[in-house]
VEXMI-764703 format. One line per field, with one value per residue (C-alpha): x, y, z; residue in three letters; residue number from 1. Coordinates in Angstrom, 3 decimals, decimal comma, m for minus. Each point is the difference from the previous one (the first is absolute). Layout:
u c(X:...)
v c(Y:...)
w c(Z:...)
residuo c(ALA:...)
num c(NUM:...)
***
This chain:
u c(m8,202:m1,530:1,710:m1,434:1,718:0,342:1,498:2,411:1,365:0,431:2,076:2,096:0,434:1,340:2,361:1,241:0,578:2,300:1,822:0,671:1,030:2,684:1,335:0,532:1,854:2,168:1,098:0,423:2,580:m2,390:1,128:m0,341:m2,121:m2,460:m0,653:m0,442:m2,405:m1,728:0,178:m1,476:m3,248:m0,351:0,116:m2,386:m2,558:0,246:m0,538:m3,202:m1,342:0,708:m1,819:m3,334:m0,024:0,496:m2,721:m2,712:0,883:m0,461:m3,419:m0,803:1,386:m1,442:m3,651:0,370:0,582:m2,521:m2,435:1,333:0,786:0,879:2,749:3,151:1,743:m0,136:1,407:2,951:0,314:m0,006:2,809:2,164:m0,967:1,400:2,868:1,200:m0,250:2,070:2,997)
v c(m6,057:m2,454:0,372:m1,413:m1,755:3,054:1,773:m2,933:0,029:3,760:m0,096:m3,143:1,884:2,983:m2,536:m1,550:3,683:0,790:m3,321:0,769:3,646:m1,727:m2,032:3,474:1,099:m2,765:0,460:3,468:m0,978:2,342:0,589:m2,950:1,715:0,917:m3,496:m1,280:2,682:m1,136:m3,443:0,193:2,364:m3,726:m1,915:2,114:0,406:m3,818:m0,464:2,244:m2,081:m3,179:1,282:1,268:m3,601:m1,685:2,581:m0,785:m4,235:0,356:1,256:m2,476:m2,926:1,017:0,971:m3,697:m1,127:1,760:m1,560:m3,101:m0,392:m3,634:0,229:1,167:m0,891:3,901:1,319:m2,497:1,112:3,766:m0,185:m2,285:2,683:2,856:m1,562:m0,573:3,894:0,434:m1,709)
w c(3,376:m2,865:m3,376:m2,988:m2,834:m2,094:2,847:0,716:m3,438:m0,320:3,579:m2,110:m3,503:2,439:1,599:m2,989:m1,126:2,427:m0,221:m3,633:1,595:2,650:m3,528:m1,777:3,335:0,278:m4,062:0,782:3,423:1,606:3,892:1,953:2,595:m2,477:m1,612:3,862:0,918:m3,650:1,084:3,317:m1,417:m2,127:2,848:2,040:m3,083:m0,532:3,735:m0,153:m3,064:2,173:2,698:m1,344:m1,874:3,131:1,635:m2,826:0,210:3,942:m0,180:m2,509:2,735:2,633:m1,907:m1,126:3,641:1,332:m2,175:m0,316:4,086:m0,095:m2,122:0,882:m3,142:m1,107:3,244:m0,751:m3,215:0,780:2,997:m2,328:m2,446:2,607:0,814:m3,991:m0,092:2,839:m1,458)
residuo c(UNK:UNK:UNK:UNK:UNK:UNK:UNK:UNK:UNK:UNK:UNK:UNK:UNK:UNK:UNK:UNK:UNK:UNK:UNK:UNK:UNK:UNK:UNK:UNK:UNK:UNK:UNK:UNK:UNK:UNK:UNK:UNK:UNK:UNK:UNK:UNK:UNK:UNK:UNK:UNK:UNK:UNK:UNK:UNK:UNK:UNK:UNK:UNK:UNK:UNK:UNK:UNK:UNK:UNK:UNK:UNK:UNK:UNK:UNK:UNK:UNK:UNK:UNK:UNK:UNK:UNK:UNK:UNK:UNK:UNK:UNK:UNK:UNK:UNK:UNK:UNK:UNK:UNK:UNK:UNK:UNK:UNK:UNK:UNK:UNK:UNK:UNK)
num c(1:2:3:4:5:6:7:8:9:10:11:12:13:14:15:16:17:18:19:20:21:22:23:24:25:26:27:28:29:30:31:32:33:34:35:36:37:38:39:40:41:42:43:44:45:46:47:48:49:50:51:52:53:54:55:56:57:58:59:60:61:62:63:64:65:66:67:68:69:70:71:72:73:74:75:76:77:78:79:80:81:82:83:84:85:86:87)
***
């Protein structure tokens, strides 16, 4: 699944929403358990947006590759690329 720009920012706005949602919580002393299960709906939304940018910046690599076969400097780029995210 492609997302474009727009779709990318929306999915960030949303995020940055329920950041300033967890901030509320915290100055509240909501329950702890709450603010965690907030906190880990951040991570995985934040992991999502990671992931369809990585997605969309693969096909782009290996589109370039393909065309370009005697280069491998965008392979490089895209596993060092890959392995960034997975930090």
């Amino acid at each position: 699944m492609e997302c474009s720009k727009t779709d990318l920012l929306k999915r960030l706005r949303r995020i940055e929403g329920q950041i300033k949602g967890i901030q509320k919580m915290i100055d509240k002393d909501e329950c702890c358990n709450d603010v965690l299960i907030q906190i880990a709906a951040v991570r995985a939304a934040i992991n999502k947006v990671g992931g369809l940018m990585l997605e969309s910046y693969s096909k782009s690599c290996i589109r370039q590759a393909t065309e370009n076969s005697s280069e491998d400097n965008n392979v490089d780029e895209l596993i060092n690329t890959i392995l960034k995210f997975m930090k």
